[in-house]
C-alpha positions as CSV (number, residue, x, y, z in Angstrom):
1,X,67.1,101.9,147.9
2,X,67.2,100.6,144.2
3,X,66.5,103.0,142.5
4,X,65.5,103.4,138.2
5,X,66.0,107.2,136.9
6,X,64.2,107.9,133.5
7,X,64.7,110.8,131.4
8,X,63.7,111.6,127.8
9,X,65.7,114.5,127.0
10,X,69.5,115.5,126.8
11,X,69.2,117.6,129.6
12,X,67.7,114.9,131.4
13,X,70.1,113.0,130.1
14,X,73.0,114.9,131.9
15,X,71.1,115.2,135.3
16,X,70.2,111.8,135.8
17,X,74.0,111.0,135.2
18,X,74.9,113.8,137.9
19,X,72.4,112.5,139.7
20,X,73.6,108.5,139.4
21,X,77.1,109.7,140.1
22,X,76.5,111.4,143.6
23,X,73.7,110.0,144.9
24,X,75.5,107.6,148.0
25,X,71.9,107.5,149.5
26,X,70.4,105.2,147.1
27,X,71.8,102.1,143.9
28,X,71.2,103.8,140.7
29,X,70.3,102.6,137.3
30,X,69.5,104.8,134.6
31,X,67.0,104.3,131.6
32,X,67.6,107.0,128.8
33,X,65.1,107.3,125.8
34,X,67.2,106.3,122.8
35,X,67.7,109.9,121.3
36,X,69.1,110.8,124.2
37,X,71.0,107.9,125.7
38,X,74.4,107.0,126.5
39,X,76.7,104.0,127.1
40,X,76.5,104.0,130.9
41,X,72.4,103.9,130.4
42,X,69.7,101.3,129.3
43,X,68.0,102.7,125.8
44,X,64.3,102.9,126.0
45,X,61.8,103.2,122.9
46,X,58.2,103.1,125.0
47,X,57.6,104.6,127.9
48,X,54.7,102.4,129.0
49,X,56.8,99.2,128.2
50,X,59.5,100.3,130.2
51,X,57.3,101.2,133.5
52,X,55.3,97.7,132.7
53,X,58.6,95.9,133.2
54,X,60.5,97.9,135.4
55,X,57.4,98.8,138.2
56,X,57.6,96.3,140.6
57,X,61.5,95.5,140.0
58,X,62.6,98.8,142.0
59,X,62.5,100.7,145.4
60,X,62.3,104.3,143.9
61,X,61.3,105.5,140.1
62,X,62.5,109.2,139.6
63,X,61.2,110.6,136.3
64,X,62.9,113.6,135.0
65,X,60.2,114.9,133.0
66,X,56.6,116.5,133.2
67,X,54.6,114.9,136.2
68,X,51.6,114.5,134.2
69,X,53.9,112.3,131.4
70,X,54.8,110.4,134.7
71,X,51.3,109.9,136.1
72,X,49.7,108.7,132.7
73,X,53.0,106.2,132.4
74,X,52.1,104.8,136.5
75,X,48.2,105.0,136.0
76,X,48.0,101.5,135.2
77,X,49.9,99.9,137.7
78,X,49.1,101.6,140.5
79,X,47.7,99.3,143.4
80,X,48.1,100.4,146.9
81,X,50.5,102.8,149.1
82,X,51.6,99.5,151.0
83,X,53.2,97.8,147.9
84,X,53.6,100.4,145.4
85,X,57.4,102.4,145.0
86,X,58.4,105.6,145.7
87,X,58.1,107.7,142.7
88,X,59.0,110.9,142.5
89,X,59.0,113.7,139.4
90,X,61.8,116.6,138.5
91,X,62.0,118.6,136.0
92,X,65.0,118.3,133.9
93,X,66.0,121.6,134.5
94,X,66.4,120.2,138.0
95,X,64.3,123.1,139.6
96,X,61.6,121.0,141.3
97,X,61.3,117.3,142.8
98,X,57.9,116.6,143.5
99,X,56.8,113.2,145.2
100,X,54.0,111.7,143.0
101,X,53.4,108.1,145.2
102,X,54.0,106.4,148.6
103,X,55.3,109.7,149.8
104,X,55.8,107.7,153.6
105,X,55.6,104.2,153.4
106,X,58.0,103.9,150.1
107,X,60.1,107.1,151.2
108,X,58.9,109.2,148.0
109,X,58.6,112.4,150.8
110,X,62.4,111.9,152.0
111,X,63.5,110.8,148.7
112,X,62.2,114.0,147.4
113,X,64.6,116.0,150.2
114,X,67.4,114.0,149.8
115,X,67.1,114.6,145.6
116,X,67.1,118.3,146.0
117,X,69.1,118.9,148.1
118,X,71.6,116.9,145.8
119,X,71.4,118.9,142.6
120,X,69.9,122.1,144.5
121,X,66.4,122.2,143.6
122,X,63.0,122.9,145.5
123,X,61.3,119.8,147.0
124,X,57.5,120.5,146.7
125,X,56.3,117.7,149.3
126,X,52.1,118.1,149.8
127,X,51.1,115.2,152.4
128,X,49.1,116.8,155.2
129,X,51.5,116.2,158.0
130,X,54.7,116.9,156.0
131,X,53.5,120.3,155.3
132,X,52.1,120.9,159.0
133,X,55.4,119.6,160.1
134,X,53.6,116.8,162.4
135,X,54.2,113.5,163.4
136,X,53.6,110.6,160.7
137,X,52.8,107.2,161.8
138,X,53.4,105.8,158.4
139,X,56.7,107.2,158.0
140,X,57.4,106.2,161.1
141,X,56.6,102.2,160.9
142,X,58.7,102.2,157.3
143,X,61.8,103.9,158.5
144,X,61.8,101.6,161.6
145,X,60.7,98.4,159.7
146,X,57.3,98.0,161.6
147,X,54.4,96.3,160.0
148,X,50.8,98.1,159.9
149,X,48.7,95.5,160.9
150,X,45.6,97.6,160.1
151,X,45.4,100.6,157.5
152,X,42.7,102.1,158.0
153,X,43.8,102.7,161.8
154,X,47.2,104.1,160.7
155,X,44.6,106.6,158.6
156,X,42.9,107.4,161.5
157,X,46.2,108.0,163.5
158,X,47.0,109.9,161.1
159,X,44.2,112.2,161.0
160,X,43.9,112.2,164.8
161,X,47.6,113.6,164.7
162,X,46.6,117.0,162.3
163,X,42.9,117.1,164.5
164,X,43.6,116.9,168.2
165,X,48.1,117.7,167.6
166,X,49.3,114.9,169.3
167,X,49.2,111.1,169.9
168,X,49.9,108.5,172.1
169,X,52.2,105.8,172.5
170,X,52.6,102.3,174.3
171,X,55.6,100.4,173.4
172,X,57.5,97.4,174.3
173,X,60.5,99.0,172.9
174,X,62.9,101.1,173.8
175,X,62.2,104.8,172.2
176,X,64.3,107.6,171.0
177,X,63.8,111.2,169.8
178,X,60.0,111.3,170.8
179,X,58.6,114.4,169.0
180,X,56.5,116.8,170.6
181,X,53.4,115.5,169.3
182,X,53.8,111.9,170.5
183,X,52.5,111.5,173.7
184,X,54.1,108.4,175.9
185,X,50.9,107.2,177.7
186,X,47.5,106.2,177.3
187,X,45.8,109.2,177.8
188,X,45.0,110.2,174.2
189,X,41.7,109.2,171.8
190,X,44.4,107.6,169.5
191,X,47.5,106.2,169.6
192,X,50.6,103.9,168.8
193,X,51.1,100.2,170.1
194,X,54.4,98.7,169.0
195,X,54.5,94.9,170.3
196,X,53.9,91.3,169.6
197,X,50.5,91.4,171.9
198,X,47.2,91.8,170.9
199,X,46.6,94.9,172.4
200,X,44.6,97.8,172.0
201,X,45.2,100.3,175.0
202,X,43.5,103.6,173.1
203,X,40.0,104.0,171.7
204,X,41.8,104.1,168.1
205,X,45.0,102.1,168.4
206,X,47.1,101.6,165.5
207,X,49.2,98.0,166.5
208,X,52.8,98.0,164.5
209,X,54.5,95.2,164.7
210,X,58.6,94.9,164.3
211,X,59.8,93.0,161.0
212,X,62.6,91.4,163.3
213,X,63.0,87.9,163.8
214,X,66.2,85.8,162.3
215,X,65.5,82.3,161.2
216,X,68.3,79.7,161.3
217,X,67.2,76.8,158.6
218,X,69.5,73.7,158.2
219,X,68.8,70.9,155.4
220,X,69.9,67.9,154.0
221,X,71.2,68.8,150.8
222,X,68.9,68.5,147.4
223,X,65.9,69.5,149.8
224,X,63.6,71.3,148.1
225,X,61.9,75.0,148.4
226,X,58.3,73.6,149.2
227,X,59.6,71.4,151.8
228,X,61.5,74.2,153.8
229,X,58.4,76.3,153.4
230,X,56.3,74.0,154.9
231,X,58.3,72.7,157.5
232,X,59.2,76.5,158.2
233,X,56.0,77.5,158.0
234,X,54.8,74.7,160.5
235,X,57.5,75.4,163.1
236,X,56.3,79.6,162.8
237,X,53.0,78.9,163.4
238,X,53.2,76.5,166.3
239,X,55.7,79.1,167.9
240,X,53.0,81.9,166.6
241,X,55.3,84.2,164.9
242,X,54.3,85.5,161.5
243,X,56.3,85.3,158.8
244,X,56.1,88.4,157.9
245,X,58.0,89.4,160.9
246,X,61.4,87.8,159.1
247,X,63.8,89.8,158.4
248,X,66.7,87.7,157.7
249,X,67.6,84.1,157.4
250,X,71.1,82.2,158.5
251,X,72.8,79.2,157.9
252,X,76.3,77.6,157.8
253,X,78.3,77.9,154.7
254,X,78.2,74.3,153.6
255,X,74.2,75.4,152.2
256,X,75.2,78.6,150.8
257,X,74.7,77.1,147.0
258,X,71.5,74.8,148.2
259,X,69.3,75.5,145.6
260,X,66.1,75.3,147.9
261,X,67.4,76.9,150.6
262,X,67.9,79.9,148.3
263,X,64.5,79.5,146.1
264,X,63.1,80.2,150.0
265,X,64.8,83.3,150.5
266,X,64.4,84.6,147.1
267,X,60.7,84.0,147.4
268,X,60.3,86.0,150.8
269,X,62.8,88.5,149.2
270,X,65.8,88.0,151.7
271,X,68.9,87.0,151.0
272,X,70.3,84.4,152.6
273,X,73.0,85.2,155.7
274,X,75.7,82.4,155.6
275,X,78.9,81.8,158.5
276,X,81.5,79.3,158.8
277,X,81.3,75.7,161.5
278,X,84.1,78.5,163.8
279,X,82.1,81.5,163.6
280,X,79.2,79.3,164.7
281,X,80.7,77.5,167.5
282,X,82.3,80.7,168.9
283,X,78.9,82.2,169.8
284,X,77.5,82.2,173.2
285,X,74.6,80.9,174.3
286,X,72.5,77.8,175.5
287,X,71.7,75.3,172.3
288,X,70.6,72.2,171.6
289,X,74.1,69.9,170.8
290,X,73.9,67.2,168.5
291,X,77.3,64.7,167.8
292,X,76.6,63.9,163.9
293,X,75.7,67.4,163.0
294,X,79.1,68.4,164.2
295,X,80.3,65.4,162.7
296,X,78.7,66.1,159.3
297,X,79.0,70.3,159.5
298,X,81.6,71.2,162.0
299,X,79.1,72.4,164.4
300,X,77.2,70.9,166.8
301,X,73.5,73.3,165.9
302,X,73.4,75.0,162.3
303,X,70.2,76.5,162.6
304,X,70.0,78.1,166.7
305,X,73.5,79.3,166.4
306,X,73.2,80.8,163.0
307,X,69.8,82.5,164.4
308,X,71.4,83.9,166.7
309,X,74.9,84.6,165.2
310,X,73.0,87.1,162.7
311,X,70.3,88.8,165.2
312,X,72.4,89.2,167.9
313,X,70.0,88.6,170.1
314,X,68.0,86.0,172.0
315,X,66.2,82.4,170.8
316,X,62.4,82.8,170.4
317,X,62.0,79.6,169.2
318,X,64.2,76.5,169.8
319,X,65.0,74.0,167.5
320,X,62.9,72.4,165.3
321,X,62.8,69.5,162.9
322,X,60.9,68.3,159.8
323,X,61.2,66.1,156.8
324,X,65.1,66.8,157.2
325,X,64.8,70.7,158.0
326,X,65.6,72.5,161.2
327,X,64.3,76.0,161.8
328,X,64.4,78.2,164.9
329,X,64.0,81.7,165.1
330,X,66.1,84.7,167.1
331,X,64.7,88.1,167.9
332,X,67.0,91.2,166.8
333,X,66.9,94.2,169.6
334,X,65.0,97.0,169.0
335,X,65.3,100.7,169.3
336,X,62.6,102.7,167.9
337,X,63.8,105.8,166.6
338,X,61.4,108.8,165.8
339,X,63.8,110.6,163.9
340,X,64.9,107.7,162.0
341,X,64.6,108.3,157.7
342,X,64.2,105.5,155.6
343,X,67.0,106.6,153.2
């Protein structure tokens, strides 16, 4: 979790550098106001330049200040729980950590734990289920990378969770550490799918969807970003995987500096996974062969054997070919883990 600590004072000052020194869980970078700064931290003059620029750039903002100097600072760019960080308040006496946004789907809740435990404060977490000690469904699908498909049922989930105390599930997935409020069935008013299907086995289902597929892209070099994307894109839809199911991408090392390649992953904010013609050839599996590729790379398939090489799984979709771009697509296993934190 990149993470941006702000403080304004010299005693926030000294905590957010305690704070950047021991905190394994999460990559810190610390913004100091200028009084108060020093040569391992990024001066700041305005508060509300500082959030303007560095909003969208990080995981996690903690502030180590007053919440309501926080709150006034975020009030602006504040858009949705889905896309907005984790931000989270302490005092910078380091007495209380208090989660201000996307408590579960950005991790602010377990962020706020994690924080106060670390420099021995008092977390004050307030979300519903948090402090009923129930089941989330949001927290869930973020620590185990699924996608809401549908908000407004992962509300009513939610709510059905602190109403009627438990909720079902129906998964093509193997599970782990099922609480005592999850029920495995359909027998429930609401309820968890987790699959690729269109399915909606409860009265209120909320569908999640796993953010695990591999793509495998080969190119001829100087191809360009737009091309990939829209032969990719082409090859996704005719297989009907969404994109936003991606997880990682893989090639072979010869494209590790091909500039489109890595305008595409940059764009879907991945990073791109690269191996060499050996470590390709070594892995198992049934793939399309093809003489001048080998010829050209070394191996015989760049993009099914990369797919695969990095998901460790199994082909979803075979090779494909467009405007000189290959694609395919691997799924990674699954193991859905209700204990599972995001930090």
């Amino acid at each position: 979790m990149r993470t941006a600590i702000i403080s304004f004072t010299e005693k926030g000052r000294a905590l957010s550098a305690q704070i950047a020194e021991n905190a394994d869980f999460m990559e810190c970078e610390r913004f100091c106001f200028h009084k108060h700064s020093d040569t391992s931290a990024v001066d700041f003059y305005s508060l509300s330049e500082l959030v303007s620029d560095i909003f969208k750039r990080y995981d996690a903002l903690i502030f180590l200040c007053a919440c309501g100097i926080a709150v006034r600072s975020l009030a602006p760019h504040i858009v949705s729980k889905t896309t907005d960080p984790a931000v989270v308040a302490a005092d910078d006496f380091g007495r209380f950590v208090i989660p201000l946004l996307s408590g579960h789907m950005g991790g602010a809740n377990e962020l706020s734990r994690r924080l106060a435990e670390l420099i021995g404060a008092q977390a004050a977490v307030t979300t519903a289920t948090d402090t009923g000690g129930h089941f989330s469904p949001d927290s869930f699908a973020a620590a185990n990378d699924l996608i809401i498909t549908d908000m407004s049922a992962a509300k009513a989930a939610a709510a059905s969770v602190l109403e009627d105390g438990r909720i079902g599930l129906v998964s093509d997935y193997s599970c782990i550490n099922i609480p005592e409020d999850v029920f495995p069935g359909t027998g429930t008013r609401a309820g968890i799918y987790v699959g690729t299907e269109d399915k909606t086995p409860f009265p209120v289902t909320l569908r999640l969807i796993p953010r695990n597929v591999v793509l495998g892209i080969g190119c001829k070099r100087g191809t360009d970003s737009k091309t990939i994307e829209q032969a990719v894109s082409a090859a996704l839809k005719k297989s009907g995987i969404d994109m936003e199911r991606v997880c990682g991408i893989a090639t072979i090392d010869l494209k590790k500096n091909e500039q489109g390649l890595l305008d595409f992953c940059k764009k879907h904010g991945l990073e791109l996974q690269t191996f060499s013609a050996d470590e390709l050839m070594s892995t198992e599996g049934d793939f399309c062969s093809s003489e001048f590729v080998r010829s050209v790379t070394g191996a015989d398939n760049v993009c099914e054997r990369s797919a695969v090489k990095l998901s460790g799984g199994a082909l979803i979709m075979c090779k494909t070919s467009s405007e000189g771009v290959t694609a395919a697509a691997a799924e990674k296993a699954v193991i859905l883990d209700f204990e599972r934190k995001m930090l």
